[in-house]
N, CA and C atoms as a LAMMPS dump frame, in Angstrom:
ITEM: TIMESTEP
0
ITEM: NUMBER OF ATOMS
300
ITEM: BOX BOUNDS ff ff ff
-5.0000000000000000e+02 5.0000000000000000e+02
-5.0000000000000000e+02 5.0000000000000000e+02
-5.0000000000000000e+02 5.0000000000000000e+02
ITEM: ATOMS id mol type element x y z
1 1 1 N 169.333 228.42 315.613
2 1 2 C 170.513 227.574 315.56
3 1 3 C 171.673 228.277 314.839
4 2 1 N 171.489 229.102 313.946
5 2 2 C 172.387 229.971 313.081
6 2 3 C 173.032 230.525 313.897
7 3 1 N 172.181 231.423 314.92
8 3 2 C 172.884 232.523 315.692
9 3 3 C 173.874 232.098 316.722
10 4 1 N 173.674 230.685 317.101
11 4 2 C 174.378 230.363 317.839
12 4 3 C 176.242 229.922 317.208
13 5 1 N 175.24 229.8 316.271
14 5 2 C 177.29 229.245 315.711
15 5 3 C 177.61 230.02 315.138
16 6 1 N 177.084 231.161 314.71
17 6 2 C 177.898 232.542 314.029
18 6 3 C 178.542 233.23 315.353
19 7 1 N 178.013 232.633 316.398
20 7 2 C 178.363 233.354 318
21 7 3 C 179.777 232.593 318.29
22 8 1 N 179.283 231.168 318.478
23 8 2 C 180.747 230.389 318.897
24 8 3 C 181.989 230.714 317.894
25 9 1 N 181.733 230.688 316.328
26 9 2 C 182.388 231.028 315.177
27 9 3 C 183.343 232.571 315.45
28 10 1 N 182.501 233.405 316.406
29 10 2 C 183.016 234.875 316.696
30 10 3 C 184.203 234.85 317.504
31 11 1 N 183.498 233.792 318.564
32 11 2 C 184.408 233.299 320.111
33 11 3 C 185.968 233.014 319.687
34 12 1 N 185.398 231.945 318.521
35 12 2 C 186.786 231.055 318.514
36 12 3 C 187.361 231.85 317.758
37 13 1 N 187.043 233.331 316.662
38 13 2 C 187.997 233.86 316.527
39 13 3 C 188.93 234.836 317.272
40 14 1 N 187.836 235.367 317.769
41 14 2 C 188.286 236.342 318.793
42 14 3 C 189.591 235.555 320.17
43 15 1 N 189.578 234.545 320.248
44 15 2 C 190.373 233.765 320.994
45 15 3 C 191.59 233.86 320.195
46 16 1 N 191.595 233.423 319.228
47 16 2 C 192.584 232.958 317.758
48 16 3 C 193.359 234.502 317.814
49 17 1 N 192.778 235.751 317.626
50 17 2 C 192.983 236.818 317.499
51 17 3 C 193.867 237.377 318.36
52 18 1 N 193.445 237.365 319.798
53 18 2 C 194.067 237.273 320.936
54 18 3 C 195.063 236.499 321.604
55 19 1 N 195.28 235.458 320.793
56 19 2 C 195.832 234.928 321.529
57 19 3 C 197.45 235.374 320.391
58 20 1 N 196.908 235.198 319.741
59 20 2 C 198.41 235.792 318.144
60 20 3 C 198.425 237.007 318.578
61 21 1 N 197.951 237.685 318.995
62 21 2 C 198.564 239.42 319.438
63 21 3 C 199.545 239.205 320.44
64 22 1 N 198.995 238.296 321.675
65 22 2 C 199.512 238.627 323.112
66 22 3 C 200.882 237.368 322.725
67 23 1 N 201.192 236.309 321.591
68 23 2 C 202.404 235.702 321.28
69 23 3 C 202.826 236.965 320.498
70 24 1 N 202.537 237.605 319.809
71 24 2 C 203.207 238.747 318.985
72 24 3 C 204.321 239.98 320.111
73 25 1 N 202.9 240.165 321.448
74 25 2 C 203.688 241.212 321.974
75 25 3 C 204.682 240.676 322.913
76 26 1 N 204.634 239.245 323.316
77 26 2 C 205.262 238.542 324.441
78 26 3 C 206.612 238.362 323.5
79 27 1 N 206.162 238.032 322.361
80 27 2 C 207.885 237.891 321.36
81 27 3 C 208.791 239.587 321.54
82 28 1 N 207.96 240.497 321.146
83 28 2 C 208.511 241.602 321.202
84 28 3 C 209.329 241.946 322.752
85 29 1 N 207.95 241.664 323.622
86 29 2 C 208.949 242.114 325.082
87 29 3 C 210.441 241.131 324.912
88 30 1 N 209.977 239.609 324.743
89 30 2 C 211.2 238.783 324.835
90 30 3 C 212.6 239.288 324.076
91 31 1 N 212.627 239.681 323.128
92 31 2 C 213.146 240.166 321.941
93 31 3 C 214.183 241.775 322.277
94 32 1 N 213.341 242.544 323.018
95 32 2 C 213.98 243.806 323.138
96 32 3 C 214.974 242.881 324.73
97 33 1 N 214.264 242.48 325.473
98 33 2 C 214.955 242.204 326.656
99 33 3 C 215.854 240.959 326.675
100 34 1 N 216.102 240.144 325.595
101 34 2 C 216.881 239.717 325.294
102 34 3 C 218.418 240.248 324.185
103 35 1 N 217.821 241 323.346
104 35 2 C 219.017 241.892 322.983
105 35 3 C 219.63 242.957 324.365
106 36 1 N 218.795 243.198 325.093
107 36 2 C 219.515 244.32 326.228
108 36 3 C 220.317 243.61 326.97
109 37 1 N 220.194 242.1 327.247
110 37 2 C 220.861 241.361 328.148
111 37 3 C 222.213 241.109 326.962
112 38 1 N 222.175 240.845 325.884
113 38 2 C 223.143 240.345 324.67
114 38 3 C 224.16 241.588 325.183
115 39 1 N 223.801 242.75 325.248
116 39 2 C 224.516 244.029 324.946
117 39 3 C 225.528 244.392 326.672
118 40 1 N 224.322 243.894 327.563
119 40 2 C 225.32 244.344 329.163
120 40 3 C 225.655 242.92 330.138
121 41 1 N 224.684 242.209 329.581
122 41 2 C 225.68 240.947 330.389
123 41 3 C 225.661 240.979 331.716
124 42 1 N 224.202 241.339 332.16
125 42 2 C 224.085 241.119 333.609
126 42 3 C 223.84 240.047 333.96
127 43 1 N 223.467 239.47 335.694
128 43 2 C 222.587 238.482 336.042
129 43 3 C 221.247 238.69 336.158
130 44 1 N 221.156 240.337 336.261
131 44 2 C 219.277 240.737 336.782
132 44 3 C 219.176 240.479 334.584
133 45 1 N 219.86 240.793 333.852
134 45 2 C 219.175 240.378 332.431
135 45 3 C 219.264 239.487 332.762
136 46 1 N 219.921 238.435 332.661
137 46 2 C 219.58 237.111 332.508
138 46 3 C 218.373 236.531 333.309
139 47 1 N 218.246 237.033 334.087
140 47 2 C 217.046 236.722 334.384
141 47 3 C 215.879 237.088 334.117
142 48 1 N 215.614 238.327 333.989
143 48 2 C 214.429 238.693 332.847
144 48 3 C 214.492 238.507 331.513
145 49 1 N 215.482 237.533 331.522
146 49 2 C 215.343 236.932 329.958
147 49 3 C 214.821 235.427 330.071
148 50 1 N 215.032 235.081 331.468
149 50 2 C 214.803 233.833 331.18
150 50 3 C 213.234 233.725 331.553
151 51 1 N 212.808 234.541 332.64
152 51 2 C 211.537 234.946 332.429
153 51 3 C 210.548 235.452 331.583
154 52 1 N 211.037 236.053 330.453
155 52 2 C 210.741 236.557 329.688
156 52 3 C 210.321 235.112 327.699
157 53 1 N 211.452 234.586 328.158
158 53 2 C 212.105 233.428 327.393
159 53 3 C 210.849 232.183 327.947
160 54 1 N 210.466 232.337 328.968
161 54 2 C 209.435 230.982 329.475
162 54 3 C 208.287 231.686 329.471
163 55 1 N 207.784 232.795 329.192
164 55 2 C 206.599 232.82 328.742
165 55 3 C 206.219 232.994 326.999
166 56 1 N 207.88 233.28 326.437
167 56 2 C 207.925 233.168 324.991
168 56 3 C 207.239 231.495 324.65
169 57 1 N 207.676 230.609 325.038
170 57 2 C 208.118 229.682 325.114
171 57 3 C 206.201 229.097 324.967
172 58 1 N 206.172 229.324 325.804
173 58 2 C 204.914 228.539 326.209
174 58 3 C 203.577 229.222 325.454
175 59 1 N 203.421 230.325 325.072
176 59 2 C 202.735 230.972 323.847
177 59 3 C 202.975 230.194 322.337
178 60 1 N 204.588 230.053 322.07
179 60 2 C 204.196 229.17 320.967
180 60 3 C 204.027 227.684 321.25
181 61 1 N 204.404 227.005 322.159
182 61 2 C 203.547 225.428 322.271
183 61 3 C 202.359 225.288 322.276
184 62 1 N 201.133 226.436 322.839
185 62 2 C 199.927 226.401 322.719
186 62 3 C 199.596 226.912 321.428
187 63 1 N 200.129 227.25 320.707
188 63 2 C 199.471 228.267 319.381
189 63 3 C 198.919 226.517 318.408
190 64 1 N 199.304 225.653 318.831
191 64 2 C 198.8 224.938 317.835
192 64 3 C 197.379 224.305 318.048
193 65 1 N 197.307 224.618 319.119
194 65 2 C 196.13 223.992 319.562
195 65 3 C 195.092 224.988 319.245
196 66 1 N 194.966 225.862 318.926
197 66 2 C 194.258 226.581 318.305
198 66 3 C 193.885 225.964 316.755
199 67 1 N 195.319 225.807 316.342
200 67 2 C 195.229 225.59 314.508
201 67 3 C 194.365 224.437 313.863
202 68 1 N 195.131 223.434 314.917
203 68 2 C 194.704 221.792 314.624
204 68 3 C 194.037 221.494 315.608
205 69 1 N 192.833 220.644 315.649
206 69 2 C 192 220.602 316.743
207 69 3 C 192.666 218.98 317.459
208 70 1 N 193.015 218.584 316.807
209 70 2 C 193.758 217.253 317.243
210 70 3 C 194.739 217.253 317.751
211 71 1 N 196.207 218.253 317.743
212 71 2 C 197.094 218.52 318.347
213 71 3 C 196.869 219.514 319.191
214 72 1 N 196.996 218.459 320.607
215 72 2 C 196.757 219.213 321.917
216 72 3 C 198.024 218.207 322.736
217 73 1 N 198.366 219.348 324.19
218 73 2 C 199.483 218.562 324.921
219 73 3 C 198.588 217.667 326.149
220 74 1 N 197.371 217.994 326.308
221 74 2 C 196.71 217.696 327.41
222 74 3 C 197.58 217.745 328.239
223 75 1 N 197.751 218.823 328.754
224 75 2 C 197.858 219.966 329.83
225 75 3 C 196.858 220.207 330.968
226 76 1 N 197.188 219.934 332.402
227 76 2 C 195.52 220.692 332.641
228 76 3 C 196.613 221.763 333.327
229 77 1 N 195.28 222.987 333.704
230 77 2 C 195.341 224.139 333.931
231 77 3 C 196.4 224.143 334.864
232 78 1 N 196.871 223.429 336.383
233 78 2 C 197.751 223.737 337.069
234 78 3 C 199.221 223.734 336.232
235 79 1 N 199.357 222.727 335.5
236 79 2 C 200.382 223.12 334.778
237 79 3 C 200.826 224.409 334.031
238 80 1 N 199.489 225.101 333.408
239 80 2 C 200.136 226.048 332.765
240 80 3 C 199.752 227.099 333.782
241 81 1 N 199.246 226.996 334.969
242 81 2 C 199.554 228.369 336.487
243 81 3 C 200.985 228.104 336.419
244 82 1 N 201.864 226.827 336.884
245 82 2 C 202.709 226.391 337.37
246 82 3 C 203.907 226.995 336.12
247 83 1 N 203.791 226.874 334.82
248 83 2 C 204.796 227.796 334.026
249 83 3 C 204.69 229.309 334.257
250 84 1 N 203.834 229.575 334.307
251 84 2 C 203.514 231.394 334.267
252 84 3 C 204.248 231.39 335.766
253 85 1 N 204.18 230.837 337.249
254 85 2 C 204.788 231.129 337.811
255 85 3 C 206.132 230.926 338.106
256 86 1 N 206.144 229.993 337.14
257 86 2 C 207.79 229.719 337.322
258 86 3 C 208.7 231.305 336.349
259 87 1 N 208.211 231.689 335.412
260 87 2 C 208.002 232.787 334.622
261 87 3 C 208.531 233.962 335.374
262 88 1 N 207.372 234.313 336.232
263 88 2 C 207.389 235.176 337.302
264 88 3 C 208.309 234.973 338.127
265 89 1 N 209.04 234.206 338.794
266 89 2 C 209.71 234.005 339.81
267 89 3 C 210.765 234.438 338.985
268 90 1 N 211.364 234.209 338.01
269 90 2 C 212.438 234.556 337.624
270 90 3 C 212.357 236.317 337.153
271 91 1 N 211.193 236.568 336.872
272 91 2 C 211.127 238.301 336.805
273 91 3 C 211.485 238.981 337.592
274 92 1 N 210.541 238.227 338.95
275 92 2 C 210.656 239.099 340.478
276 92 3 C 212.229 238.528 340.877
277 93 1 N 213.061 237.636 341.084
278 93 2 C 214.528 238.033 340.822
279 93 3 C 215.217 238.671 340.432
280 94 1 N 214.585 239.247 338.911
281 94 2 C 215.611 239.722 338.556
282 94 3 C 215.105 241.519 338.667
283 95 1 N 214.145 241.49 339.106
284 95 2 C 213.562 243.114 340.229
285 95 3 C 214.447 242.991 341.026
286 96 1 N 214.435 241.796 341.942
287 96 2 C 214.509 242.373 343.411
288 96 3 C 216.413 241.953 343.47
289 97 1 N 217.333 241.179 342.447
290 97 2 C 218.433 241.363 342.359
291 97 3 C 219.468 242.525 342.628
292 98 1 N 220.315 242.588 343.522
293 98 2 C 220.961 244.166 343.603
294 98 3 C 221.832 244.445 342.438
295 99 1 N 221.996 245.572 342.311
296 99 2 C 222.983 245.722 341.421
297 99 3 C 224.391 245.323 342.017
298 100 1 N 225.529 244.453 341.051
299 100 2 C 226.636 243.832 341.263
300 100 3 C 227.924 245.585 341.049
């Protein structure tokens, strides 16, 4: 019985761990590609900012649900496919945008 909850105990950190890195590096991408848009004032930035900005976004609304086991959005899963692609759509715009 020990081994099992020193196991789940591992899980849920290793989740916890991972999941604060990948809000750490998603802030950073957001962060550099939002100062680059501050500086040239395109529409292809603005749009990989705003893509960039909605997956910022949605990393810290879930971070709590990690912390507090009681604060949850009850969310189910299509919803959070349905942000990540809304996310994406604004990336691949601002790829496939021509230059003005």
């Amino acid at each position: 019985m020990s081994n099992n909850k020193t196991i789940l105990c591992m899980a849920l950190m290793f989740d916890v761990i991972l999941r604060v890195g990948l809000l750490i590096a998603t802030g950073f991408l957001f962060g550099i590609i939002l100062l680059a848009y501050l500086r040239v004032r395109s529409i292809k930035l603005l749009l990989f900012t705003i893509g960039f900005g909605l997956f910022f976004v949605h990393a810290i609304l879930y971070m709590p649900e990690l912390m507090i086991g009681e604060f949850t959005f009850d969310l189910s899963e299509n919803v959070h496919i349905f942000l990540n692609l809304v996310a994406l759509v604004f990336i691949t715009a601002g790829i496939l945008k021509e230059k003005e």
